[in-house]
VOGU-3710 file (C-alpha; in Angstrom, 3 decimals, decimal comma):
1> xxxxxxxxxx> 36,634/4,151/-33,052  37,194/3,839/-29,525  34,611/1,232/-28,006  34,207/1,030/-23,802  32,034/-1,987/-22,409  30,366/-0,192/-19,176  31,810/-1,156/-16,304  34,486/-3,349/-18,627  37,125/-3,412/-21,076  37,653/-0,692/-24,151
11> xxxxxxxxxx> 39,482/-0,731/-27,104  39,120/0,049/-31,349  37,041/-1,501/-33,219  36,702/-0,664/-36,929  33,726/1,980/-37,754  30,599/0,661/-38,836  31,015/-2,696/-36,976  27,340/-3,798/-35,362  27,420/-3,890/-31,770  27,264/-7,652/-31,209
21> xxxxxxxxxx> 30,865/-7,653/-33,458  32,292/-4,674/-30,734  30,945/-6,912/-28,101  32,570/-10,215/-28,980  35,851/-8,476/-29,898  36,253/-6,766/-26,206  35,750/-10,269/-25,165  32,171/-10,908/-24,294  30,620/-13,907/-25,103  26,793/-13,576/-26,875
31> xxxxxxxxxx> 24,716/-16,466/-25,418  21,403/-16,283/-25,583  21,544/-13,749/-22,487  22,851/-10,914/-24,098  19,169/-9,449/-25,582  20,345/-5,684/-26,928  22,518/-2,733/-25,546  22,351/0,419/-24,426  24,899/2,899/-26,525  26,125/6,620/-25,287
41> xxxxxxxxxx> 21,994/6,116/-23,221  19,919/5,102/-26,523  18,566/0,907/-26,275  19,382/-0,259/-29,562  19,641/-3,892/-31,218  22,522/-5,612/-31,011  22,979/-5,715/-34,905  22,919/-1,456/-35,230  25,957/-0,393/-36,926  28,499/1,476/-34,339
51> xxxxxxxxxx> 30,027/5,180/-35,707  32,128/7,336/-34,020  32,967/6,257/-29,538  30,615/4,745/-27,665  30,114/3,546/-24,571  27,956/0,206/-24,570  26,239/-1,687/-21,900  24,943/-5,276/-22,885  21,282/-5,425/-21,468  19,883/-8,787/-20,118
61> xxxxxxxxxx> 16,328/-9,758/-18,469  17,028/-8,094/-15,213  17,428/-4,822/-16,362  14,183/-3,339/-17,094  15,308/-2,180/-20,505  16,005/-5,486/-21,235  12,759/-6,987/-20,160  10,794/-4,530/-22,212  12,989/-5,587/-25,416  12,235/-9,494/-24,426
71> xxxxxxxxxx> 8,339/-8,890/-23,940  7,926/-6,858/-27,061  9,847/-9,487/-28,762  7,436/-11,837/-27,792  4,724/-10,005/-29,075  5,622/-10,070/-32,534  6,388/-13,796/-31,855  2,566/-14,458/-30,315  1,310/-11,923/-33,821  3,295/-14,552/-36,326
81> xxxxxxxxxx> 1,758/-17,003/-34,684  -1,822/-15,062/-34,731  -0,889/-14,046/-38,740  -0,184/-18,370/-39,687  -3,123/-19,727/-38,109  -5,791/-16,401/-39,060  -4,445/-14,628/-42,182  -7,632/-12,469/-42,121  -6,947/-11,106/-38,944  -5,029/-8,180/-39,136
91> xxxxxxxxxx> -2,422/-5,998/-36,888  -2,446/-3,337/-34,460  -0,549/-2,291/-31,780  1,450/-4,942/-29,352  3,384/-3,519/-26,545  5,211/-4,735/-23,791  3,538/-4,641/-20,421  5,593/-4,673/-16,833  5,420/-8,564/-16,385  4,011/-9,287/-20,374
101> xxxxxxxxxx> 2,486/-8,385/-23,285  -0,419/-7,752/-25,349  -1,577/-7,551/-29,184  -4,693/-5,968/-30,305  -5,896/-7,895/-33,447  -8,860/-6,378/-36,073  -10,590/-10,289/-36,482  -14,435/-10,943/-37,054  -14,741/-13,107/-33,975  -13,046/-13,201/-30,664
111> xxxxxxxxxx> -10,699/-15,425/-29,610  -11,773/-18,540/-28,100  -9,542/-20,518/-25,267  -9,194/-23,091/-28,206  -7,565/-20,669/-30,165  -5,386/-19,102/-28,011  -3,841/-23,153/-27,293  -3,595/-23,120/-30,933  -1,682/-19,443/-31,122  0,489/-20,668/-28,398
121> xxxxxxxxxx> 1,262/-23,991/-29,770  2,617/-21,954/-33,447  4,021/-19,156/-31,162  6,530/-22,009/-29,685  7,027/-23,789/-32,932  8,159/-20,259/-34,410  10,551/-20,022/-30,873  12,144/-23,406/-32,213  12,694/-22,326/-35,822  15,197/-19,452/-34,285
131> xxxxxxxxxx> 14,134/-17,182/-37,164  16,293/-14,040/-37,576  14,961/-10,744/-36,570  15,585/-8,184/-39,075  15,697/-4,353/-38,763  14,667/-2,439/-42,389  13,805/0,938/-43,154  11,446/2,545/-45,913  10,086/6,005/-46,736  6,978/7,554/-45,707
141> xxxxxxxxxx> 5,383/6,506/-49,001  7,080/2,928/-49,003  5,775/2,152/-46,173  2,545/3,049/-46,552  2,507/0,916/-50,038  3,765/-2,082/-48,326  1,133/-2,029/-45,755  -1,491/-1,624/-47,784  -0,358/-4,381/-50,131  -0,797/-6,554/-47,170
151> xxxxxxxxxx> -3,768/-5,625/-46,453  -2,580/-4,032/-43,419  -4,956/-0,732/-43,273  -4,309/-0,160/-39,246  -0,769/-0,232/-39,781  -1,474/2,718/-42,722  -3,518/4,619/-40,681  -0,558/5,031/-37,738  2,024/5,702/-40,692  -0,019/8,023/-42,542
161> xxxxxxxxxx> -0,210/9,739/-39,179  3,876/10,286/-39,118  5,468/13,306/-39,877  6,759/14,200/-43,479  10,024/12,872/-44,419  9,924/10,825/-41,510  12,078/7,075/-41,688  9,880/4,427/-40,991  11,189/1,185/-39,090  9,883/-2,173/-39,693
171> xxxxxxxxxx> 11,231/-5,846/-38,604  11,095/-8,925/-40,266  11,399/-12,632/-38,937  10,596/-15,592/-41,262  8,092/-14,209/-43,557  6,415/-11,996/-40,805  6,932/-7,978/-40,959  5,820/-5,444/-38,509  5,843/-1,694/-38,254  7,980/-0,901/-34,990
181> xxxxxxxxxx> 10,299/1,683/-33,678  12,259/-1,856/-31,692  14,756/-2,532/-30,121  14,391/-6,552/-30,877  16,149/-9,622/-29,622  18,634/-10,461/-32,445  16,241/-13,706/-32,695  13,212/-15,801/-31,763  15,138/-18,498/-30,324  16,249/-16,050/-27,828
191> xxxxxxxxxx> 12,632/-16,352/-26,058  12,990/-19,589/-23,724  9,342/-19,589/-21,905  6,152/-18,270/-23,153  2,733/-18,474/-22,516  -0,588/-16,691/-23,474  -3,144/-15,863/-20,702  -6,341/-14,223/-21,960  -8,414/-12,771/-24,302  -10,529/-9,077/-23,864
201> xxxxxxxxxx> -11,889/-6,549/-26,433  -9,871/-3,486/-26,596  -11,547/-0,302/-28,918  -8,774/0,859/-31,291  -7,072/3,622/-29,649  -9,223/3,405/-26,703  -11,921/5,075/-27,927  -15,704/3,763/-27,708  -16,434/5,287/-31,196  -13,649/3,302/-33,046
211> xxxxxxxxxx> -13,632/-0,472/-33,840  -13,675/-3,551/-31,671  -10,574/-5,404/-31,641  -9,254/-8,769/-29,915  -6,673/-8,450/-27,517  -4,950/-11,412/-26,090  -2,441/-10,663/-23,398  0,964/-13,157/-22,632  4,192/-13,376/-20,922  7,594/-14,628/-21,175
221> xxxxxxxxxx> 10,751/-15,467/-19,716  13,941/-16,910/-20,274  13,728/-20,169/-18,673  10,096/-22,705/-18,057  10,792/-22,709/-13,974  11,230/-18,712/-13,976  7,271/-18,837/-15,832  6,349/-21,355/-13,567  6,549/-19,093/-10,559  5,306/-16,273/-12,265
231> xxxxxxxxxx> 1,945/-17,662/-13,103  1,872/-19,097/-9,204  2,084/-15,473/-8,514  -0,609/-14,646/-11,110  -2,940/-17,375/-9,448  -2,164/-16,047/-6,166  -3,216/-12,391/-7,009  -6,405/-13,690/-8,718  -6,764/-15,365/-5,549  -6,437/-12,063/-3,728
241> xxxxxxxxxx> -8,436/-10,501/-6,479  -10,497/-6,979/-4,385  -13,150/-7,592/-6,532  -13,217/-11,554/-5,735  -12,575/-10,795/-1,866  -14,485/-7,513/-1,536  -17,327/-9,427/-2,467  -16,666/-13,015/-0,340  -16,599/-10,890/2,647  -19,486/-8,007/1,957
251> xxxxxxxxxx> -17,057/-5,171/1,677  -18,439/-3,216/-1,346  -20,417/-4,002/-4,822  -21,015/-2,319/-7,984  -24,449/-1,955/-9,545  -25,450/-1,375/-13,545  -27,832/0,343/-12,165  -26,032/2,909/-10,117  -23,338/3,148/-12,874  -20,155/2,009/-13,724
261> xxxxxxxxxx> -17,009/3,039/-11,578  -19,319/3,893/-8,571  -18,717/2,172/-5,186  -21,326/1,029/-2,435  -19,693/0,685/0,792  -21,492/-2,242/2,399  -21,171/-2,822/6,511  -17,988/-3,794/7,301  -16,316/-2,378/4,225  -17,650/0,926/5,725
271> xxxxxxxxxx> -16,097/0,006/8,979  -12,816/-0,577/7,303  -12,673/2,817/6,019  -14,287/4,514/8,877  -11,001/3,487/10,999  -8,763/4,607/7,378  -10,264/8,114/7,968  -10,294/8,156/12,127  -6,356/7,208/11,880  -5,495/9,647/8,779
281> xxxxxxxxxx> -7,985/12,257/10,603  -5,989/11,963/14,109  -2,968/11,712/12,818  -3,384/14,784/10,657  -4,753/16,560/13,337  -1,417/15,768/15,427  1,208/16,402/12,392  -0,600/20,091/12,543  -2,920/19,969/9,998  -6,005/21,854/9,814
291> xxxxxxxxxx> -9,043/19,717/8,697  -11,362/21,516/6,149  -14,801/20,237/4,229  -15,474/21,449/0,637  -19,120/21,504/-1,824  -18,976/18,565/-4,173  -20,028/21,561/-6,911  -18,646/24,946/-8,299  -19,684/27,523/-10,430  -17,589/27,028/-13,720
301> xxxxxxxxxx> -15,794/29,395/-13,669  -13,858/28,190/-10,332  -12,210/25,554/-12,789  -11,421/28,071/-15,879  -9,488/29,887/-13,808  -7,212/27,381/-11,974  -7,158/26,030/-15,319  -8,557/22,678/-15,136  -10,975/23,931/-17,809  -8,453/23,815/-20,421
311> xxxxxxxxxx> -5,851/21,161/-19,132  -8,472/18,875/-17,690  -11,781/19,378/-19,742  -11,732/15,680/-20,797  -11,765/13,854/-17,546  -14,576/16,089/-15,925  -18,218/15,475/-15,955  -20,156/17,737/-17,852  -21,328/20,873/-16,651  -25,367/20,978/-14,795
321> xxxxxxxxxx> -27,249/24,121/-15,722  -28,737/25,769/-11,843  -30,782/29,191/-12,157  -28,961/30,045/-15,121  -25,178/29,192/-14,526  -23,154/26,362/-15,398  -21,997/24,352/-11,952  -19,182/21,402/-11,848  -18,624/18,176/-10,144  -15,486/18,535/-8,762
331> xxxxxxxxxx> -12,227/16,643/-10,140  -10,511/18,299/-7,985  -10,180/19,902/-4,037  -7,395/22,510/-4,404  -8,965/25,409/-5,850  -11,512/25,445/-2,521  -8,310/25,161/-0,442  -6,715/28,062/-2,514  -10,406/29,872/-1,694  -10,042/29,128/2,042
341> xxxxxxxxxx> -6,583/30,570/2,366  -7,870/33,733/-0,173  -10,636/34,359/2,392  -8,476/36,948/3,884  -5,482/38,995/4,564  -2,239/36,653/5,477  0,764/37,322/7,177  4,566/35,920/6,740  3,693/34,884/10,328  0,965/32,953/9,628
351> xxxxxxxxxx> 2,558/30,409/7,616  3,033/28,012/6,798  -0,960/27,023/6,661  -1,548/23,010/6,023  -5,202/22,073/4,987  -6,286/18,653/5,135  -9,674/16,854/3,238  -11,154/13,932/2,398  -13,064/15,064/-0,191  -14,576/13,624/-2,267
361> xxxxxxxxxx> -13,869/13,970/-6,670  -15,422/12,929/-9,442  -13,809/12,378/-12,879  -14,857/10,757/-15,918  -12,554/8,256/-16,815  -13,977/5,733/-19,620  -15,660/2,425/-18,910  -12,950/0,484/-20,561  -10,256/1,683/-18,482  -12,484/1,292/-14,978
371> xxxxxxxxxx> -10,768/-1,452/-12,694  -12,820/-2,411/-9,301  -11,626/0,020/-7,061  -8,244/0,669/-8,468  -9,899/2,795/-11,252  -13,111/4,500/-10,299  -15,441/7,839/-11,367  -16,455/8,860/-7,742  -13,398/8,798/-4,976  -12,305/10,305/-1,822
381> xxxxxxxxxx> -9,138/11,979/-1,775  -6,759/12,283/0,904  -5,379/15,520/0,092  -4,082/18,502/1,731  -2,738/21,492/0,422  0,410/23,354/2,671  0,672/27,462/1,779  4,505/28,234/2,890  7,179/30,576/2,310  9,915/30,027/-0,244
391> xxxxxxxxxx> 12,485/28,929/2,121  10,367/27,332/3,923  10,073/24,139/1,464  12,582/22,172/2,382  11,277/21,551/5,992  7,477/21,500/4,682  8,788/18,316/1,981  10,770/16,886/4,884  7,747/16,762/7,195  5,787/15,518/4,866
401> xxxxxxxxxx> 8,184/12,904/3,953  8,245/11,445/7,333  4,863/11,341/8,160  4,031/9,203/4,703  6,537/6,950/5,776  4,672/6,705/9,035  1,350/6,424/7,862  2,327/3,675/5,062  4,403/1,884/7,527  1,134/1,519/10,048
411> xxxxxxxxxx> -1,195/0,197/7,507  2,105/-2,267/6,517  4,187/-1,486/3,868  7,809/-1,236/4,322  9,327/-1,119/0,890  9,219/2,209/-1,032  10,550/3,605/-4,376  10,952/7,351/-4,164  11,002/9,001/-7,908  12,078/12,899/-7,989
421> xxxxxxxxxx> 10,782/14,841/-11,401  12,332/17,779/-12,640  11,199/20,823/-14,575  9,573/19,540/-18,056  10,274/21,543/-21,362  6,640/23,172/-20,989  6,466/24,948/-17,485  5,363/27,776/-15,668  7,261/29,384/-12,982  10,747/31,612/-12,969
431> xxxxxxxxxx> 14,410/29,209/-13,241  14,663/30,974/-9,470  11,906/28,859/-7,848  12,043/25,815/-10,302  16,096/25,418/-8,663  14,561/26,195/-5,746  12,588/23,902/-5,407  14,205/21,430/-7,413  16,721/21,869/-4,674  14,449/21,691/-1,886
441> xxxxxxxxxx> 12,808/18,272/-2,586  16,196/16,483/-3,126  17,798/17,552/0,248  14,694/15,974/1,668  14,755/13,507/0,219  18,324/12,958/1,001  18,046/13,749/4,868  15,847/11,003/4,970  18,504/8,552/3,481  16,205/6,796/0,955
451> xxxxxxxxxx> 17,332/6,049/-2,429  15,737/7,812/-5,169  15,883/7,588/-8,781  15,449/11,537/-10,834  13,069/11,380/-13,302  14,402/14,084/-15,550  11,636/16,761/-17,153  8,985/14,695/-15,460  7,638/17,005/-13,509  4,190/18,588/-13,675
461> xxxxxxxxxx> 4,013/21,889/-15,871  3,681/23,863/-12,601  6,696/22,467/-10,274  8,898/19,691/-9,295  7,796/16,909/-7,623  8,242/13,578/-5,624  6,424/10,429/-6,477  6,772/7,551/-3,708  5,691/3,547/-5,165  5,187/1,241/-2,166
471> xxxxxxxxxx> 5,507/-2,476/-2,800  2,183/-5,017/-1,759  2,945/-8,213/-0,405  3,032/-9,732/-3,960  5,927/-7,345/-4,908  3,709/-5,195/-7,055  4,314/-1,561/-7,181  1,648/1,019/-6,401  1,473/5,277/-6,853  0,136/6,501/-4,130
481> xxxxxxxxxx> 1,969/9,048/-2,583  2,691/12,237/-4,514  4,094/15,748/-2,946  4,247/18,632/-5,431  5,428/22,191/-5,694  3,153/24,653/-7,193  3,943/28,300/-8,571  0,626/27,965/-11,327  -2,165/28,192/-8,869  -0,717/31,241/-6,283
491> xxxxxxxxxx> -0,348/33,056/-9,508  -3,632/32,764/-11,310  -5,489/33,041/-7,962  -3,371/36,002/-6,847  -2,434/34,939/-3,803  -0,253/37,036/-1,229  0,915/37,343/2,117  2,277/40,537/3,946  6,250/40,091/4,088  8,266/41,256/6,460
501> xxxxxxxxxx> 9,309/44,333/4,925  5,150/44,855/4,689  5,028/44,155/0,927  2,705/41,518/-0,796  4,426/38,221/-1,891  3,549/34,925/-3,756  3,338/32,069/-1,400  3,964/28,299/-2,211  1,711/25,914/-2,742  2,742/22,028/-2,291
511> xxxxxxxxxx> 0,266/19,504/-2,989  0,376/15,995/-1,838  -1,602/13,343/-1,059  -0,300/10,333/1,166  -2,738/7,149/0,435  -4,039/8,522/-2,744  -7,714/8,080/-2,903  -9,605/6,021/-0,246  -11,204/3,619/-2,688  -7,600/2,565/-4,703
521> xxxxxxxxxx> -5,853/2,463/-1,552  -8,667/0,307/0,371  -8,309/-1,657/-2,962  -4,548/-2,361/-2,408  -5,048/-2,777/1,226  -7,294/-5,929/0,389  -4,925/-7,662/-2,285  -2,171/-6,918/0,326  -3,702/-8,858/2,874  -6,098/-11,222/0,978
531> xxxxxxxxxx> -8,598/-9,472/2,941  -6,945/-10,857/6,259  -6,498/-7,522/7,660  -4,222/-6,909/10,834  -6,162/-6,685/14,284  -6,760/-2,780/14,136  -7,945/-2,892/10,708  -10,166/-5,627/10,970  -13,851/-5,186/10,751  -14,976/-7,511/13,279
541> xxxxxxxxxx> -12,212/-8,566/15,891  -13,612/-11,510/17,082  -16,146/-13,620/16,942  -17,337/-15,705/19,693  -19,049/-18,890/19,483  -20,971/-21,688/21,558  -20,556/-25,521/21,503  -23,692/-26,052/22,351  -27,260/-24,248/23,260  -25,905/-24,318/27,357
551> xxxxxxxxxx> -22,948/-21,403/26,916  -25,354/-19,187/24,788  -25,680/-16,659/28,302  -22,637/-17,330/28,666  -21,300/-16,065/24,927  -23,521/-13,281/25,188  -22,253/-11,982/28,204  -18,202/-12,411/27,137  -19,391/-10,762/24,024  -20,822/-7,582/25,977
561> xxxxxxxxxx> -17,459/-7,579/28,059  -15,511/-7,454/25,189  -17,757/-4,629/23,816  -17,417/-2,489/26,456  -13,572/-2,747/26,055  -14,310/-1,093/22,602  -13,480/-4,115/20,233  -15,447/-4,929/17,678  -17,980/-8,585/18,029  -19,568/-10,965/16,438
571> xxxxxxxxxx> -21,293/-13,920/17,862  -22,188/-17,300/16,653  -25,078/-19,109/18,189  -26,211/-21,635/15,405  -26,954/-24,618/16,165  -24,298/-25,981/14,204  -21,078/-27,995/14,920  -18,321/-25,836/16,362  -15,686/-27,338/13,604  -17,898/-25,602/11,051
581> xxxxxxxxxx> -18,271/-22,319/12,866  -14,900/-21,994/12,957  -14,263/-22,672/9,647  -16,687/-20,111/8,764  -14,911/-18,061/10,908  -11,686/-18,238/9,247  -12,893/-18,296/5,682  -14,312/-14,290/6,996  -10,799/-13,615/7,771  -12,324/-12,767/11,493
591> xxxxxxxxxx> -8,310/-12,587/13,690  -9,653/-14,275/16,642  -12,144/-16,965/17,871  -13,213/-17,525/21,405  -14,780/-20,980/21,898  -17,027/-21,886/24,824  -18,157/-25,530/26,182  -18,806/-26,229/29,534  -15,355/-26,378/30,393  -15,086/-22,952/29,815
601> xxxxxxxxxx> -17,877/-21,823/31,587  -17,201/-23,480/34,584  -13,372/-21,846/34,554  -14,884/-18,526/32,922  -12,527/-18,880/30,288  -12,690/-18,928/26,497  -10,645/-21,174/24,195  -8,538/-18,725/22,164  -7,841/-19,376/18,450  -6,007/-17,390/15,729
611> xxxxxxxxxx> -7,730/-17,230/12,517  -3,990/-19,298/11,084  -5,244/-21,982/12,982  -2,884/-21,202/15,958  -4,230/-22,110/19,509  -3,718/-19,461/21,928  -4,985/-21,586/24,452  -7,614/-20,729/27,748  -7,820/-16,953/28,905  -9,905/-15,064/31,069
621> xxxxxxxxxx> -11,843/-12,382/29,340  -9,683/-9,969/30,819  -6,895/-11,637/29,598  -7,970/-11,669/25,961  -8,756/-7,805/26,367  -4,930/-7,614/27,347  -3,970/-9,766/24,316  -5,991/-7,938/21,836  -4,845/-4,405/23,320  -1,241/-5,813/23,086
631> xxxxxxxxxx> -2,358/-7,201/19,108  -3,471/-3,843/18,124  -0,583/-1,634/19,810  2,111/-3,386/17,958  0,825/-1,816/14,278  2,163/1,392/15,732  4,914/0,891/17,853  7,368/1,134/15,223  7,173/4,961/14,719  5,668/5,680/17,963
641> xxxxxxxxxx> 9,051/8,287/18,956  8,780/9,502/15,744  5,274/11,146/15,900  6,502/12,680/19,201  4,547/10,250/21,733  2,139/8,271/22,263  -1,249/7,635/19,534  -4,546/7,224/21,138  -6,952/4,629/19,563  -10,396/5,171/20,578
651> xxx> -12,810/2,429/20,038  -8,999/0,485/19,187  -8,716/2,124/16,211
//
């Protein structure tokens, strides 16, 4: 058979030789490196017998493929461990994560941070012993008898849950076995750096009504100094924790007594988002958008009919009885947009129409999975729904496109991933629109000169779409963006507009949403900044402070200057030192201090500071106005010609 290293050599190599053998006789050399390979697309293990041509690709730990392999790996590494020092304890499920891994363990106890040194301590000893990592495969009805023979019952359940005449995979290493579809690393000895980070419960299979389980999370890599940094970085993003900062500077809180995954907005994290929504509102306003406002409540039978009823029934609140009909919380804002544009007759002229809302949703998502503000039950959407003509996509995407890019490049992101999904094997919609459309979104997305990877039948049931990631200052990656094509919705709501040959016609809908929801974004905003939020953002501006009781007229009065200049003040008057104002200062992540002693009064200056610890030096006040004008103008004047002029920012905003 006819073997061809990607990107390499080729040549025969007799049938049924394992893929390591194919490897190492086209002249590449298996170190510890080489973790599995891709063959003809499919990730397989390295010891898979080869039939018939191939084309192979050795994966390592910087292809993702490879990582996943490493980290799962490591989880049945971290479970042998688990299995030697807890027989009792039995297995779950153990997947890889992005940067780790996790195993959900049935024990009578949780885990204790004793424990877990113990489990780690094994889990290296059983890296050292460079155990062999075995691929076997059993019937059905073997498997299930081995599993239960062990004692295993969770692992019978999830088999006895396979389909008839199905092969079931398991992998050995020492005395260990495990139920798993792999790939595997050919061996333990091929995991160089591990280390386990915490415990949690977990309920088996995510539901409430099942079992608690013990879930301790880890992660790996190849070498000690590559884990090093990593779990600098995972200090750091505790560190920059929303929850952890939110609270250190009075953004927002959670109550028990409110609920779980429902936000109060305190002061300043109010004023944050008030100048989130003035900016999106403006700038919406200017990209010609139409601003709408939508009831938090529907009859019922709003949501049967644009279908969330059947597709969506799980994640929506239940249903509130009013004079005799059933009403809904809203998980949704596009069937009142679809209302608003069904209100009356339309024209081929009038489109396309763009709606814009930040309305508020409410979905029930379970308390396990809730997560600060990244995962909430109550959040305001920034969506907007565009009704257009068929051949009028590509410019709708395109515009939209741009001004994402604009609006995630002013709050300060600069590094996107831009995902295109195509038509999925259940969908709705004629092969005519779904090529249309298809079409559509990749020309835009070409125009723009971005790379994009094509996520093939990932699209929603009702059109293609684009999915754009930005990357935080931690080089996490975040959904927020989304743009989608709809044919579902014009259908089952009947839509129409008068063509040009006077005949009714579908129109288009394209959903997107730009920062996602208000809370998750305001969320990533505040672990992207460690709360230290750029000039415009910033709740308070500045804060002025006294040396002593003699400047306090004078503080005032610089504070009311600054005021009326429409930036937003604080003052400190305590009688305290001026070293520990200021550190006060910069532990609220306030941008600026201006510092008064006598000095200053008599010069009617201020001492300038940067909340870095940078001295600006003495200004005038109307100096600092000019400096803080200049501050907050420069978070926009990268894409100023591209939104067609100038922005105006009343209040600064």
């Amino acid at each position: 058979m006819k073997i061809t290293i990607k990107d390499g050599p080729s040549g025969e190599v007799e049938e049924g030789r394992s893929v390591a053998d194919a490897l190492q006789a086209l002249g590449v050399s298996l170190g510890l490196d080489i973790l599995a390979a891709r063959v003809n697309g499919r990730v397989v293990d390295l010891s898979m017998p080869l039939h018939g041509d191939a084309v192979v690709e050795p994966l390592r730990f910087d292809s993702p493929e490879g990582r996943e392999v490493y980290r799962h790996s490591s989880t049945h590494i971290m479970a042998q461990a688990v299995k030697e020092l807890f027989p009792s304890a039995q297995l779950t499920i153990g997947p890889a994560l992005e940067d780790g891994f996790y195993y959900d363990f049935a024990y009578e106890r949780p885990f204790t941070p004793e424990d877990l040194e113990k489990i780690e301590e094994r889990a290296r000893d059983i890296l050292a012993r460079n155990l062999t990592i075995r691929r076997h495969e059993l019937s059905k009805e073997e498997a299930i008898e081995f599993f239960k023979s062990r004692g295993e019952q969770y692992k019978v359940e999830l088999i006895e849950g396979f389909p008839e005449g199905e092969r079931v995979s398991i992998y050995s290493q020492g005395d260990f076995v495990d139920l798993c579809r792999g790939p595997h690393v050919p061996s333990t000895g091929h995991v160089g750096a591990l280390k386990l980070l915490s415990t949690a419960g977990a309920y088996w299979r995510g539901d409430e009504r099942n079992p608690l389980l013990q879930r301790i999370y880890g992660t790996s890599f190849p070498t000690q100094a590559e884990l090093e940094q990593h779990l600098a970085r995972l200090e750091e993003i505790k560190r920059r924790d929303h929850r952890k900062v939110g609270k250190d500077l009075d953004l927002i809180s959670f109550h028990d007594e409110i609920g779980p995954g429902l936000v109060l907005w305190h002061p300043k994290g109010a004023m944050v988002r008030l100048l989130i929504e003035n900016f999106w509102r403006e700038q919406h306003l200017n990209a010609g958008y139409e601003l709408v406002y939508s009831p938090h409540v529907a009859r019922l039978d709003l949501w049967k009919t644009s279908g969330h009823l059947d597709f969506y029934r799980e994640n929506m609140f239940a249903p509130m009885q009013v004079e005799g009909s059933d009403y809904q919380l809203k998980p949704m804002n596009c069937p009142y947009h679809i209302m608003i544009y069904k209100s009356r007759l339309r024209s081929y002229r009038d489109l396309p129409l763009r709606y814009g809302e930040l309305g508020t949703v409410y979905r029930y998502e379970r308390t396990g999975v809730l997560h600060g503000l990244l995962r909430v039950r109550g959040f305001t959407q920034d969506d907007a729904h565009i009704f257009c003509l068929p051949d009028q996509i590509e410019e709708e995407v395109s515009h939209v496109l741009d001004f994402t890019f604009f609006i995630l490049r002013t709050f300060g992101f600069t590094d996107f991933e831009v995902f295109l999904s195509t038509r999925p094997q259940e969908s709705v919609g004629s092969d005519e629109h779904w090529e249309q459309a298809t079409n559509s979104l990749e020309a835009a997305i070409k125009k723009r000169g971005v790379t994009y990877y094509v996520d093939h039948g990932g699209g929603a049931f009702y059109g293609p779409k684009i999915d754009i990631k930005i990357k935080d200052a931690l080089g996490r990656s975040w959904q927020c963006s989304t743009i989608q094509i709809d044919f579902n919705n014009p259908q089952r709501f009947q839509l129409h507009y008068t063509g040009e040959d006077g005949k009714a016609h579908q129109p288009i809908m394209i959903h997107r949403a730009l920062l996602g929801s208000i809370e998750r974004f305001f969320g990533i905003l505040i672990e992207h900044y460690g709360g230290a939020f750029p000039t415009w953002l910033a709740p308070v501006q500045v804060r002025v402070m006294n040396i002593t009781d003699r400047q306090r007229d004078y503080v005032t009065s610089v504070a009311a200057d600054l005021k009326t200049a429409g930036f937003r003040i604080e003052t400190d008057l305590r009688n305290e030192k001026i070293g520990f104002k200021i550190r006060e200062a910069e532990k609220a992540k306030v941008p600026f201090m201006l510092v008064a002693g006598d000095r200053e009064v008599q010069g009617k200056t201020v001492s300038v500071r940067r909340r870095n610890g940078t001295n600006v030096g003495n200004l005038t006040v109307s100096e600092v106005i000019n400096l803080l004008r200049t501050e907050v103008a420069q978070a926009y004047q990268p894409d100023l010609s591209r939104q067609g002029g100038g922005l105006s920012f009343p209040n600064c905003v």
